[in-house]
C-alpha positions as CSV (number, residue, x, y, z in Angstrom):
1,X,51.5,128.7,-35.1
2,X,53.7,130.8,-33.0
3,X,57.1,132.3,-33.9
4,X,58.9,130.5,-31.2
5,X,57.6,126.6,-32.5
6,X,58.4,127.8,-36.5
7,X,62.0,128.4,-35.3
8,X,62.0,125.4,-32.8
9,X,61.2,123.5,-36.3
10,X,63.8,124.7,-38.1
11,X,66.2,124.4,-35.8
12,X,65.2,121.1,-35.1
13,X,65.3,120.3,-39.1
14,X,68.6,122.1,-39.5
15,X,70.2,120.1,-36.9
16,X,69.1,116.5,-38.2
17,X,70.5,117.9,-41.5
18,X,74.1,118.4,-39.9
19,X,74.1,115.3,-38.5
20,X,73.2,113.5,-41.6
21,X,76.2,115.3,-43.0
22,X,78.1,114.2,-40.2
23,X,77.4,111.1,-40.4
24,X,77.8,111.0,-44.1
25,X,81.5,112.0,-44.4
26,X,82.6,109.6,-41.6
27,X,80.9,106.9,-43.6
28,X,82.4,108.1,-47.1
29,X,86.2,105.9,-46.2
30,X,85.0,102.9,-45.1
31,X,82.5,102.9,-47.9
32,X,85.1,103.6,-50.8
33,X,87.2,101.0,-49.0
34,X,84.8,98.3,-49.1
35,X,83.8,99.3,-52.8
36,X,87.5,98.7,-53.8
37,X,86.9,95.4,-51.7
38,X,84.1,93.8,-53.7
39,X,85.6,94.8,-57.2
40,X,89.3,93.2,-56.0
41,X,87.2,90.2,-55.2
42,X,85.1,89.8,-57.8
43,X,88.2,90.1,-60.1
44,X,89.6,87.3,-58.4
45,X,86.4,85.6,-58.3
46,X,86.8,86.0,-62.2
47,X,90.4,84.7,-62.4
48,X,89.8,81.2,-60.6
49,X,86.6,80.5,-62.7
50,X,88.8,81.4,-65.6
51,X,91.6,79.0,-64.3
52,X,89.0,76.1,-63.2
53,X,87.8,76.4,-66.9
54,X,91.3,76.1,-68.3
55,X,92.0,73.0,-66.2
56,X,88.8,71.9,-67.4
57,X,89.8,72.5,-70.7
58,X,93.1,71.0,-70.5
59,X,91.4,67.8,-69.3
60,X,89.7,67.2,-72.7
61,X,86.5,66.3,-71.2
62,X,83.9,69.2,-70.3
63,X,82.6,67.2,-67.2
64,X,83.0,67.8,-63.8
65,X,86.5,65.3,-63.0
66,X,85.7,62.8,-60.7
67,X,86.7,62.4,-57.5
C-alpha cells in the first residue's frame, strides 16, 4: 500500500465522519421536537381512554352502549 492511498483513506474516513456529525446536529431539533410530540400525545391518548372509562362507568353497565 502506498502512502498516498493510506492518506486518501483517511481522508476519505475523516470526511464521512464530519458529515455524519453534520448531519447529526441538524437532525438533533426536529428529533427532540417530535419526542415531545409522541409523549404529549400519548398523554392525551391516556386522558380520553381514562374519560371513555369514566363515562362507561357512570353508565352502570360495563358494555359497549349501543348505538
Amino acid at each position: 500500500m502506498t502512502t498516498g492511498y493510506v492518506l486518501a483513506m483517511i481522508g476519505f474516513v475523516g470526511g464521512v465522519v464530519v458529515l455524519l456529525v453534520l448531519v447529526a446536529t441538524l437532525l438533533m431539533p426536529p428529533l427532540r421536537r417530535f419526542t415531545h410530540a409522541r409523549a404529549a400525545l400519548r398523554r392525551t391518548m391516556r386522558s380520553e381512554v381514562a374519560a371513555l372509562r369514566a363515562i362507561r362507568h357512570a353508565r352502570g353497565s360495563g358494555a359497549s352502549p349501543s348505538t
